[in-house]
ZALUM-307304 format. One record per residue (C-alpha): residue number from 1; z, y, x. Coordinates in steps of 0.1 Angstrom, whole numbers, plus 5000, padded with zeros to 4 digits. Each point is the difference from the previous one (the first is absolute). Last residue first. Example, Ala and Ser with C-alpha at 12.3 -4.5 7.8 and 13.67 -1.06 7.14 Angstrom:
<rs>
<r resi="2" Z="5071" Y="4989" X="5137"/>
<r resi="1" Z="5007" Y="4966" X="4986"/>
</rs>
This chain:
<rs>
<r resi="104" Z="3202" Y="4946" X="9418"/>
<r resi="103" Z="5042" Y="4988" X="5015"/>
<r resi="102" Z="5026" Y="5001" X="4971"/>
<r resi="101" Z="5036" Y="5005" X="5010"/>
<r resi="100" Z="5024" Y="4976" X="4984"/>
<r resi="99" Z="5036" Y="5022" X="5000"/>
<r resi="98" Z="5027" Y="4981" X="4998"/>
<r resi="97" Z="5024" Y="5015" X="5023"/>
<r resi="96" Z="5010" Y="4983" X="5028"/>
<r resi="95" Z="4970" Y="4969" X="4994"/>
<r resi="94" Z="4977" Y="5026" X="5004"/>
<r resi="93" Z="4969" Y="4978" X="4986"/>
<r resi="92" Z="4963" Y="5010" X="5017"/>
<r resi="91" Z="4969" Y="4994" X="4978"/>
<r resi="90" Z="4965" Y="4989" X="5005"/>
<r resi="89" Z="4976" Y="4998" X="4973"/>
<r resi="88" Z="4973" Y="4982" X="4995"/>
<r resi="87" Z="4979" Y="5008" X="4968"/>
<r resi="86" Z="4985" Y="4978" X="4976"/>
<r resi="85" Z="4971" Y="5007" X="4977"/>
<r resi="84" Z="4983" Y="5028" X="5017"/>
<r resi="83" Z="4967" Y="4981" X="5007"/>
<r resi="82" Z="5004" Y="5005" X="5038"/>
<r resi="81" Z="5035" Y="4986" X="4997"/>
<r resi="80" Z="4992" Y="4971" X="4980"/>
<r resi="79" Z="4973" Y="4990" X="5025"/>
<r resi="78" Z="5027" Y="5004" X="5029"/>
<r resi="77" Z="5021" Y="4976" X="4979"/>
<r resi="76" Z="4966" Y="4977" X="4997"/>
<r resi="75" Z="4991" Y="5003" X="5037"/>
<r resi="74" Z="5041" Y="4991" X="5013"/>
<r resi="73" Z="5002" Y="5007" X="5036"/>
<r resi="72" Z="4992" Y="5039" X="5009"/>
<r resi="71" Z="5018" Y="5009" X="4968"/>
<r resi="70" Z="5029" Y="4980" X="5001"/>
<r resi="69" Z="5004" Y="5009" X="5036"/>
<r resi="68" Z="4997" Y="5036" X="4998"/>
<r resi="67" Z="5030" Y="4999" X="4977"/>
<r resi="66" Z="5014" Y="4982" X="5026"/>
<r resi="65" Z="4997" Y="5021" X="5019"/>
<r resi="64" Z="5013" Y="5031" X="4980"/>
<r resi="63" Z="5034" Y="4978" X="4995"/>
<r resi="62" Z="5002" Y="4993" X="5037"/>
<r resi="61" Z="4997" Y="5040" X="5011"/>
<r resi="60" Z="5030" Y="5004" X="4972"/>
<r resi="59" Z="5021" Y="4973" X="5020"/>
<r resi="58" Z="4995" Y="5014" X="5031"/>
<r resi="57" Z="5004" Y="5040" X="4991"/>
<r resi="56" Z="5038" Y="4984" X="4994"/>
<r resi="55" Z="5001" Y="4975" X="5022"/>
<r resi="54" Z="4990" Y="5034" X="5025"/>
<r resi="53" Z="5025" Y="5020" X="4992"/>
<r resi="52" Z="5032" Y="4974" X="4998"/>
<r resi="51" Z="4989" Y="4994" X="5038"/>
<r resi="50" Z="4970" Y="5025" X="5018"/>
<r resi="49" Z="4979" Y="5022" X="4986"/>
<r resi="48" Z="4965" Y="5010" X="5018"/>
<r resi="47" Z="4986" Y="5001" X="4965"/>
<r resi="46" Z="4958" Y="4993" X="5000"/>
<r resi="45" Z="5006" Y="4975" X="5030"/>
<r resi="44" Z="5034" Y="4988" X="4992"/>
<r resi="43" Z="4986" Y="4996" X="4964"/>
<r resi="42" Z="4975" Y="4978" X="5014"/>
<r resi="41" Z="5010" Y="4978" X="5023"/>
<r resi="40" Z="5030" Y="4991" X="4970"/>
<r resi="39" Z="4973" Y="4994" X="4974"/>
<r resi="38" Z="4984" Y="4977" X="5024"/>
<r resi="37" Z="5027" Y="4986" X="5009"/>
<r resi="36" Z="5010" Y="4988" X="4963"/>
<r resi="35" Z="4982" Y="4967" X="4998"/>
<r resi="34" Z="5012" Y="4987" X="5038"/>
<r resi="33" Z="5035" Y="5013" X="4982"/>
<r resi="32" Z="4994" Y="4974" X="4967"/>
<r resi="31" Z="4987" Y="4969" X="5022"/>
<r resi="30" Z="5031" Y="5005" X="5024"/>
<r resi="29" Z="5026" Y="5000" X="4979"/>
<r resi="28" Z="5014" Y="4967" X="5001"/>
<r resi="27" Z="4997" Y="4992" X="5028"/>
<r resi="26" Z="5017" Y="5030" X="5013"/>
<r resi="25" Z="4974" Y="5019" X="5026"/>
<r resi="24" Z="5004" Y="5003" X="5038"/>
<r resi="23" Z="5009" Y="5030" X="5013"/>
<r resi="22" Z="4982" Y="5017" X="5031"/>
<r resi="21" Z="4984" Y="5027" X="4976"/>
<r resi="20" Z="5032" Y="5019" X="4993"/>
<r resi="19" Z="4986" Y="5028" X="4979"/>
<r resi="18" Z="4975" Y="4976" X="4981"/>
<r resi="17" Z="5023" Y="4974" X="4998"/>
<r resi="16" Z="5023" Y="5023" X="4984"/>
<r resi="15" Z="4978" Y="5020" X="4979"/>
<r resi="14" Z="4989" Y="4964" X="4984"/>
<r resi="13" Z="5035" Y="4988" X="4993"/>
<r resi="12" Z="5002" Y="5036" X="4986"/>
<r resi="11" Z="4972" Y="4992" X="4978"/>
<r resi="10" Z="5012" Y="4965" X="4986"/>
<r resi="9" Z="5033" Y="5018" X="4994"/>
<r resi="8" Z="4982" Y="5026" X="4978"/>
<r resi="7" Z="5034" Y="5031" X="4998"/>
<r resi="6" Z="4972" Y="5015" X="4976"/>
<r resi="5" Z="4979" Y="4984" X="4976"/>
<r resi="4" Z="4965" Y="4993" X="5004"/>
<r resi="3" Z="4974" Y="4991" X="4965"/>
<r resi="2" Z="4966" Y="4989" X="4991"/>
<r resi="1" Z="4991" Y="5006" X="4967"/>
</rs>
């Protein structure tokens, strides 16, 4: 299982830089948001949400790739898959409420 929550700080680091493209990264961070722009590019394409909004969509776009990823880069996990043995599941955590929501 691969699983987002919401309120991701990593992911609003990401919005962030990718809303105010002239700042420089943290350190510390940058290796994780570099990682998470493309989720970020891509729910401001499919979403057109800006802020809180688009963290949000961000962080559930970055569970579903990197559900792609495991797939795409691990042969004998994507073998397991296409012989029904494992499943990989993304999931989205609402952090407010509790609620885990399952994505197929």
């Amino acid at each position: 299982m691969v699983m987002g929550h919401e309120f991701c700080g990593a992911v609003n680091a990401a919005v962030h830089f990718a809303e105010h493209p002239g700042i420089n990264h943290t350190a510390g961070i940058n290796d994780i948001v570099d990682e998470l722009m493309p989720a970020v590019y891509q729910a401001q394409e499919k979403t057109g949400l800006a802020d809180e909004e688009l963290v949000d969509a961000a962080a559930r776009e970055n569970v579903k790739i990197v559900c792609e990823k495991i797939l795409n880069d691990s042969a004998p996990l994507r073998n397991l898959v296409e012989k029904g043995k494992i499943k990989i599941v993304g999931a989205y955590k609402m952090l407010s409420s509790g609620t885990v929501e399952i994505f197929e």
